[in-house]
Phi, psi and omega in degrees: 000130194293138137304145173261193211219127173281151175253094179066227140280013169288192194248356193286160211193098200210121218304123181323024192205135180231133169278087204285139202248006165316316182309321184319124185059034202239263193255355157245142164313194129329258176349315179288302178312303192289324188296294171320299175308305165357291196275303185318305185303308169296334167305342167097062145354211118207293184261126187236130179275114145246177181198137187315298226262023163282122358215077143314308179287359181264142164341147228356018174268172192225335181102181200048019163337283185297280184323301202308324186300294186304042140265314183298293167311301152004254161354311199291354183185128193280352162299346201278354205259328172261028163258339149242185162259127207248109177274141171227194186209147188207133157148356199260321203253097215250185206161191208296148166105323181157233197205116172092253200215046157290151193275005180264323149312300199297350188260346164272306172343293200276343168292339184294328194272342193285329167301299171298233177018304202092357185229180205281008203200126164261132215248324174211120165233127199265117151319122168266339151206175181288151195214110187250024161289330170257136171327124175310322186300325193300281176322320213254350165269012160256332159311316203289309208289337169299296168326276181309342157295318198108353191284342195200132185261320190219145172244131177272175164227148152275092163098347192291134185276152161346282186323310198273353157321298192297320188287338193287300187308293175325299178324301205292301189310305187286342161266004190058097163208151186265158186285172172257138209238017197207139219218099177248125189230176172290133164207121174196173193294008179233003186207073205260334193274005176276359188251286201273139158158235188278355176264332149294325191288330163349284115047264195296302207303313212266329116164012195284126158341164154206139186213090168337128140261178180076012197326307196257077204328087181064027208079346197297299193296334164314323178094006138307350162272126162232326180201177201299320185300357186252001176326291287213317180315323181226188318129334205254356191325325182290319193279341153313335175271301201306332204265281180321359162291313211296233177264344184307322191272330162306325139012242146348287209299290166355266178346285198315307170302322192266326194288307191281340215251330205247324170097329183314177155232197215270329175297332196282319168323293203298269178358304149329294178276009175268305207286345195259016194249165198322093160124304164346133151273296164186148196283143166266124174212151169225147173258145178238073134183163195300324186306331201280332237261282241269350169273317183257042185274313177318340197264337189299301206256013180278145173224111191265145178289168159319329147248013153286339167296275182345307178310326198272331179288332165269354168296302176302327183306000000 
């Protein structure tokens, strides 16, 4: 049975892979969707990642997409809701109360999403981005008043640079009010600078938790991208020729290396080498069909030596 991970100085305590839930109702059905949580969880799952604005952005959507499905799955066995953990999000989508994180959104928001879920707690809820139109102490005492209620147990921050972390956790301290104990930024092995530096180190100091999106950047780390000819292959093709301009294909060759030495496969690799690195809880990824459920399960429990970790960090620098 995989070990959990305490998440940051929060109390929350959750298995190294978090399932992100952008797809629900986006690119996975209904049908797919239940099928997909289904298997993370019995692989032994913990946490499913979501957010009010999935998937706002496809045509006749609106947002809360993603959240109605998982409440509906929920909802299908009266057991599922304490066997995971639900993370969401407020700051994208805007709708009664303002916009980003005036605290009278932030407090429609979380009823909107708690209504959609179907349940009584959002166990992490996430700032999704920073919004330095309203004062921190504001934002983070409309988070507090959720928390005393009982609506939300740990709060996150999302898209936040390094600076407004810090000053928000200060704020926080300094009225007794609660921090954000949880850090979700872009991070993978092809897109490391929005991350290592000072916002990691941030982090490590501060005990706050992380939990990566983009784990496999967009696909690119499947290891299906190779040349102008695989392009074609996705919707995301354009931004897939930038990651083989970059640092992607050495990468990829890395991998490629680590992949022969391990038996893994190349998503399970990258995921690996993301959950072990300084300050990471665990890495975000998502799926739409079981087989994918079940490779990137696999990543939980890859343990790399040290110098394939090396091998792959330096493929990146």
């Amino acid at each position: 049975m995989t070990d959990t991970r305490r998440l940051g100085s929060s109390d929350l305590r959750i298995a190294p892979l978090v399932l992100g839930g952008n797809v629900f109702g986006w690119t996975a059905d209904r049908a797919t969707s239940f099928a997909v949580l289904d298997a993370f969880v019995d692989g032994g799952g913990t946490m499913i990642d979501t957010a009010d604005v999935y998937s706002a952005w496809v045509p006749g959507h609106a947002g809360g997409e993603s959240e109605s499905v998982i409440g509906e799955w929920l909802r299908s066995d009266a057991g599922k809701r304490d066997r995971v953990l639900i993370a969401t999000k407020v700051g994208m989508l805007p709708g009664e109360g303002g916009e980003k994180l005036a605290p009278a959104r932030i407090a429609a928001a979380c009823e909107a999403s708690l209504k959609r879920l179907g349940t009584d707690r959002i166990d992490l809820y996430f700032a999704h981005q920073d919004d330095d139109s309203v004062p921190q102490e504001a934002v983070l005492e409309a988070f507090a008043t959720l928390v005393a209620a009982g609506k939300v147990r740990v709060l996150g921050a999302s898209n936040f640079h390094a600076a407004r972390l810090k000053s928000a956790n200060e704020a926080a301290r300094a009225a007794g009010l609660p921090r954000y104990d949880v850090l979700q930024p872009e991070y993978n092995l092809v897109s490391r600078h929005k991350f290592e530096g000072e916002l990691q180190d941030l982090c490590v100091s501060e005990n706050v938790g992380v939990v990566p999106y983009y784990g496999l950047a967009s696909g690119f780390l499947t290891g299906k991208y190779r040349s102008a000819d695989d392009l074609g292959k996705s919707v995301r093709g354009g931004r897939m020729k930038d990651l083989l301009s970059g640092t992607g294909a050495a990468v990829l060759a890395a991998m490629d290396a680590v992949v022969a030495d391990t038996g893994a496969t190349h998503a399970q690799v990258a995921l690996a080498w993301l959950k072990d690195q300084p300050g990471v809880t665990a890495p975000i990824a998502s799926a739409t069909s079981v087989e994918q459920v079940a490779d990137l399960l696999g990543a939980m429990d890859l343990a790399l030596s040290p110098e394939q970790q090396a091998r792959l960090t330096d493929a990146g620098a």
